[in-house]
C-alpha positions in Angstrom: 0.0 0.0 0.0 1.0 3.4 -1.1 1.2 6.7 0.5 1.0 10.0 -0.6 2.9 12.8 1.7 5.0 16.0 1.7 8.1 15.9 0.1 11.4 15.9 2.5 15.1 17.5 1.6 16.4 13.8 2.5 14.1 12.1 -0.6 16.8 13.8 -2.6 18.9 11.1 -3.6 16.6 8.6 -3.8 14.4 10.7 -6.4 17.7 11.6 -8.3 18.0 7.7 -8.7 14.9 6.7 -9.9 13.9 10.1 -12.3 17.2 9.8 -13.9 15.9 7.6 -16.6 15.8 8.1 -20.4 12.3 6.2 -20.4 10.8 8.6 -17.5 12.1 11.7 -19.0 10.7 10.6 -22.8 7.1 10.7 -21.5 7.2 14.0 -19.3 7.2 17.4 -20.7 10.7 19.1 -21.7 11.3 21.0 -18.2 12.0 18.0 -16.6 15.6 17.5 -17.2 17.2 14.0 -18.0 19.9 13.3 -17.0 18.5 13.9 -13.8 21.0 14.6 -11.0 20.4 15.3 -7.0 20.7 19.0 -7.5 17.4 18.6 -10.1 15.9 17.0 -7.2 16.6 19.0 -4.3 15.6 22.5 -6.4 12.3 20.4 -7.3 11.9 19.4 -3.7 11.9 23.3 -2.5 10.0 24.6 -5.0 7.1 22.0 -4.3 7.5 22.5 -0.6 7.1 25.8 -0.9 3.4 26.0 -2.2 0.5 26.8 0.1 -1.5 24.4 -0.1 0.9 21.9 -0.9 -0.7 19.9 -4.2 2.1 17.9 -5.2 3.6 14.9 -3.2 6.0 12.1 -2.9 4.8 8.5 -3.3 5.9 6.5 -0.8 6.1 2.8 -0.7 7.6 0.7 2.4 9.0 4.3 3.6 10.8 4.9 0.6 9.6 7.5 -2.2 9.1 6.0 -5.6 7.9 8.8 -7.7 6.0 12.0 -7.9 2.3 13.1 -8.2 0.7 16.8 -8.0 -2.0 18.8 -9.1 -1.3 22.0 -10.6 -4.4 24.3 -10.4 -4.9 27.0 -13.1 -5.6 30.7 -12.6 -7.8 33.1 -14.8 -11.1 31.9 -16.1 -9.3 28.8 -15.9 -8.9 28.4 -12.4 -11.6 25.5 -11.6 -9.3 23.1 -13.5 -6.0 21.9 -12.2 -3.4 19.7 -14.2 -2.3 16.5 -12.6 1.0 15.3 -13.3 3.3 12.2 -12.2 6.1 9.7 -12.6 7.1 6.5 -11.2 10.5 4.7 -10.8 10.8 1.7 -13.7 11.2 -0.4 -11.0 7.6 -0.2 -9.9 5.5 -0.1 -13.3 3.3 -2.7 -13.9 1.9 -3.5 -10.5 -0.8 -1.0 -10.0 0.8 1.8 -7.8 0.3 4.7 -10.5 -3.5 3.4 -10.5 -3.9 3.7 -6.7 -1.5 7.2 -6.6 -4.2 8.5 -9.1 -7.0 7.8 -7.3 -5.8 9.2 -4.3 -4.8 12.2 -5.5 -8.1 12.5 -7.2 -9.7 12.0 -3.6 -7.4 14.6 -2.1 -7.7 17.2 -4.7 -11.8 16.9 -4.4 -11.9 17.3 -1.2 -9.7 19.3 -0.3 -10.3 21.8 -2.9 -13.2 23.8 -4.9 -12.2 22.2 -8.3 -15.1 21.1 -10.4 -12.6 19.6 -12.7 -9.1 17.8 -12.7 -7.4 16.5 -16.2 -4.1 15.0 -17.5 -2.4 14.9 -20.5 -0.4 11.3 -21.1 1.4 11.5 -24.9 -0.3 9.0 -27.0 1.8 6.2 -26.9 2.0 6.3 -23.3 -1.1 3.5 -22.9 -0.1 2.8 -19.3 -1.0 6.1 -18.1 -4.2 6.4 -20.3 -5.4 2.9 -18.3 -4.6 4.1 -15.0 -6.3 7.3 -15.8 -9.5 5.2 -16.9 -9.6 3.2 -13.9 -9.9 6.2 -11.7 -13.0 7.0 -13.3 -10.8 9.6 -16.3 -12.4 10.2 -19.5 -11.1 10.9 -23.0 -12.6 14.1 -23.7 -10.7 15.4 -26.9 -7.8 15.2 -29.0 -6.2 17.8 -30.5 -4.3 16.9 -33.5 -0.9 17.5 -33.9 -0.1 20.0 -30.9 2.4 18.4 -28.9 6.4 17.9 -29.5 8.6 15.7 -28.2 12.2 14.6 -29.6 11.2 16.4 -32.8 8.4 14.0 -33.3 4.9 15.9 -33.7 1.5 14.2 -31.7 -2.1 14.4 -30.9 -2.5 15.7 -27.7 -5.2 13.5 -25.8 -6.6 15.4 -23.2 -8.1 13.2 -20.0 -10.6 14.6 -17.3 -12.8 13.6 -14.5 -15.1 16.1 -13.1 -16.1 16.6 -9.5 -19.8 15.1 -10.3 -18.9 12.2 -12.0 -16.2 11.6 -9.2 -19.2 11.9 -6.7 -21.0 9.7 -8.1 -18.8 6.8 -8.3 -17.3 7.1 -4.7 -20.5 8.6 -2.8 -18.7 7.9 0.6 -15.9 10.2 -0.2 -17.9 13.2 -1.6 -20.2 12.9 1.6 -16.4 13.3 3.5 -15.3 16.0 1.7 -14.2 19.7 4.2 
């Protein structure tokens, strides 16, 4: 079982370990550097640490951090939307902790928050995170052709979203909790 918690100055290393990888790097957006080196990590830590309220957090498995997951709200006309973004060291893919990260970030950011609507942005050929995005209750809602580029390569950009009433209606119990 995963948690999700604050980021610390002494997750440094072990962040710097697991983000500094070619496969990581080729499915976030350009800002995050590869290679990835403890200084990347500790500036990341302090800049996350620093928001008020904190919407970005260390996932934590057995004590240890494995990876990174947030919420970035948006301002303007905009700002009842929020981004979420995250990665996860290789060594944990395929067993369901992305999934479970999602869905309680999901939780956290509804209710703990006035958003009517949270959405991510996974590149196309990036099915993992589409699945794990569907089975937190994440919908396809459009695709815009050829916006995106990575690497010199041009893509669709598939844009995910839940919304607060469709999140409240699949987990009642939770909406009913929310402060």
């Amino acid at each position: 079982m995963i948690r999700l918690r604050p980021f610390d100055l002494g997750d440094a290393d072990a962040i710097a370990s697991l983000a500094n990888n070619r496969k990581i790097a080729d499915n976030m957006r350009d800002m995050f550097p590869h290679p990835y080196h403890r200084e990347d990590a500790v500036r990341f830590i302090q800049r996350v640490n620093q928001q008020q309220p904190s919407t970005v957090f260390a996932i934590e498995l057995a004590g240890k951090p494995i990876g990174s997951i947030g919420y970035f709200p948006a301002s303007d006309i905009n700002r009842m939307n929020a981004e979420v973004g995250y990665w996860l060291g290789e060594p944990y893919w395929g067993k369901g902790i992305i999934t479970e990260a999602i869905g309680k970030l999901v939780d956290h950011a509804f209710t703990h928050s006035n958003l009517s609507r949270l959405f991510a942005i996974p590149f196309p050929h990036n099915r993992a995170s589409a699945k794990a995005l569907a089975r937190n209750g994440f919908e396809l809602e459009a695709t815009l052709k050829g916006t995106l580029i990575k690497h010199d390569r041009v893509m669709d950009e598939l844009i995910y979203s839940i919304r607060r009433e469709a999140w409240a209606k699949r987990f009642p119990e939770k909406a009913k909790a929310r402060t």
